[in-house]
DRENNUBA-642912 format. One record per residue (C-alpha): chain; x, y, z. Coordinates in steps of 0.1 Angstrom, whole numbers. Layout:
<ch=A | px=X | py=Y | pz=Z>
...
END
This chain:
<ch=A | px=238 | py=-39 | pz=7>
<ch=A | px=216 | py=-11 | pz=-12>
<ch=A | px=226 | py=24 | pz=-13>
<ch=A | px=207 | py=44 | pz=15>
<ch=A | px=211 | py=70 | pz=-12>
<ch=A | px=192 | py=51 | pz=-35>
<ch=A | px=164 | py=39 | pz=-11>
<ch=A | px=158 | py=70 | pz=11>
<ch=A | px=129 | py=83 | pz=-10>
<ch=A | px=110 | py=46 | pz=4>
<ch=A | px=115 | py=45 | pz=41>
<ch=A | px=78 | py=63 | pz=44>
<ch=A | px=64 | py=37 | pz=25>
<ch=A | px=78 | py=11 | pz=45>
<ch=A | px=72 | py=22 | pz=72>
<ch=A | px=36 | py=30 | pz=67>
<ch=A | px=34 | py=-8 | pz=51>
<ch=A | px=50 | py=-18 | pz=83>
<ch=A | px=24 | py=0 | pz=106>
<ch=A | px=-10 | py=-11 | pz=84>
<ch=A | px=3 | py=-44 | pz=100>
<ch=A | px=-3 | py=-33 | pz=134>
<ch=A | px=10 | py=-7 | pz=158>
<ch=A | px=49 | py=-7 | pz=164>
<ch=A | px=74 | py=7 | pz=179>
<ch=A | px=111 | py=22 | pz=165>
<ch=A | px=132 | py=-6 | pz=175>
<ch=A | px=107 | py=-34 | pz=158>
<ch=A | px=99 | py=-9 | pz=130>
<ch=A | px=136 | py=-9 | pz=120>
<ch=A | px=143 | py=-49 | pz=123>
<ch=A | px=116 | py=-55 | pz=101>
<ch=A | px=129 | py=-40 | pz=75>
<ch=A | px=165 | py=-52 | pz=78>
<ch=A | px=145 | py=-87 | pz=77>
<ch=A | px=123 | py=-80 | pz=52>
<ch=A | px=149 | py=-67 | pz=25>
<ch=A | px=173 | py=-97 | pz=40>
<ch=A | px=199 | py=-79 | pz=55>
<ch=A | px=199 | py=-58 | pz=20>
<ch=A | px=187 | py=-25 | pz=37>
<ch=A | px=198 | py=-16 | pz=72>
<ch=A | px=179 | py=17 | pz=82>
<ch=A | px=201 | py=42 | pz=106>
<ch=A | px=180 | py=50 | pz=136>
<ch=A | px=186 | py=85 | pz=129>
<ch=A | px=166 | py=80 | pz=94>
<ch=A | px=141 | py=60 | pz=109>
<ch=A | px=129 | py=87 | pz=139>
<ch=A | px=136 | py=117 | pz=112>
<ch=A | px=111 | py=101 | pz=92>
<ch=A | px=89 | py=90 | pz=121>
<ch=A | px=86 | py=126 | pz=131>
<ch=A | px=80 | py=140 | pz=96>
<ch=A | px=51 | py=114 | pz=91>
<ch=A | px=38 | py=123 | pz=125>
<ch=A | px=38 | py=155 | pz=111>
<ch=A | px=16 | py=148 | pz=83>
<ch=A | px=-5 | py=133 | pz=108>
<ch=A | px=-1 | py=99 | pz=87>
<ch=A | px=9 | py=84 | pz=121>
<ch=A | px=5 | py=92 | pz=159>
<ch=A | px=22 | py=80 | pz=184>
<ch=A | px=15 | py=70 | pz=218>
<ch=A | px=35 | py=59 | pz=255>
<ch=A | px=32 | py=21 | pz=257>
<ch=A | px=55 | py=-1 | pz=277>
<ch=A | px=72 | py=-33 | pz=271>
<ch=A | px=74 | py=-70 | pz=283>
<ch=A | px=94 | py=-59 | pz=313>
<ch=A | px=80 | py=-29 | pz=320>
<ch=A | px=101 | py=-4 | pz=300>
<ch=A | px=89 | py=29 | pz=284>
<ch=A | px=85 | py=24 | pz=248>
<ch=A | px=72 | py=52 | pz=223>
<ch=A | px=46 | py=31 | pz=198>
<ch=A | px=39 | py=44 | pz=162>
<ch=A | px=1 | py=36 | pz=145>
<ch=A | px=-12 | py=41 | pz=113>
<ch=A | px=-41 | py=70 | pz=111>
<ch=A | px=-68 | py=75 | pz=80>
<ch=A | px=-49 | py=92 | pz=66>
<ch=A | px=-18 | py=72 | pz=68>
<ch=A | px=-36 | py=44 | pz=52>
<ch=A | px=-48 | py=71 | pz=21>
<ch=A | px=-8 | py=82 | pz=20>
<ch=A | px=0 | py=42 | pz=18>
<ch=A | px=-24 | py=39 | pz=-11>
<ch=A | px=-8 | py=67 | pz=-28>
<ch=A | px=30 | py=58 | pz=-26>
<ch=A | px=21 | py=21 | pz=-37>
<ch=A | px=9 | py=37 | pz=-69>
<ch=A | px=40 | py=56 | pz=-73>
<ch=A | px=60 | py=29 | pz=-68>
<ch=A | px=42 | py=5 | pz=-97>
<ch=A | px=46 | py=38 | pz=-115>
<ch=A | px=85 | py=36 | pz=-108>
<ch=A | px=89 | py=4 | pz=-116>
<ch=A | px=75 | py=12 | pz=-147>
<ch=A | px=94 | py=38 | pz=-153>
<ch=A | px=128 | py=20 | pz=-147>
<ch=A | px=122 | py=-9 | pz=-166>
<ch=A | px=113 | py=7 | pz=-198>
<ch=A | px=141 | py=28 | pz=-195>
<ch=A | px=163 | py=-3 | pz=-188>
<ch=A | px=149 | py=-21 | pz=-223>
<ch=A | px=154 | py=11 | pz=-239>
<ch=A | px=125 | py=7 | pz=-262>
<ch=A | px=102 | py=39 | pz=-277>
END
């Protein structure tokens, strides 16, 4: 199991990867990435909507009143054009971590 510590500062780029898939809502959002990591990551629902809110505030997503299967409410998240800029971006920081981490790791000037 990682540290949600350690993996906090990704959630937005999950989720945004999640949502240039196709429009989703909380419940799917946060299976996927338990799935995705293999049980590894387990996002707390409290996270998930935090960051679902602070993205919405962004305007990188929108959401919008859709229902499920059987009729039930649901509250559905989509990428916006700007979203998909903000994706771009925090893919480049993270090759840019990686980076980072492994030549730290080899320790090598």
């Amino acid at each position: 199991m990682i540290s949600s510590d350690l993996i906090r500062g990704y959630n937005d780029l999950f989720i945004l990867q999640i949502l240039s898939w196709g429009d989703s809502y909380g419940y799917e959002i946060g299976k996927q990435i338990t799935q995705l990591s293999r049980g590894a990551y387990i996002i707390k629902e409290t996270t998930l909507y935090t960051a679902f809110n602070r993205l919405a505030k962004a305007q990188w997503i929108e959401s919008y009143p859709g229902q499920e299967s059987n009729g039930r409410a649901r509250t559905y998240y989509r990428l916006t054009a700007k979203g998909q800029d903000a994706l771009q971006m925090k893919v480049q920081e993270w090759q840019v971590v990686q980076e980072v981490v492994k030549n730290i790791l080899k320790g090598e000037l």
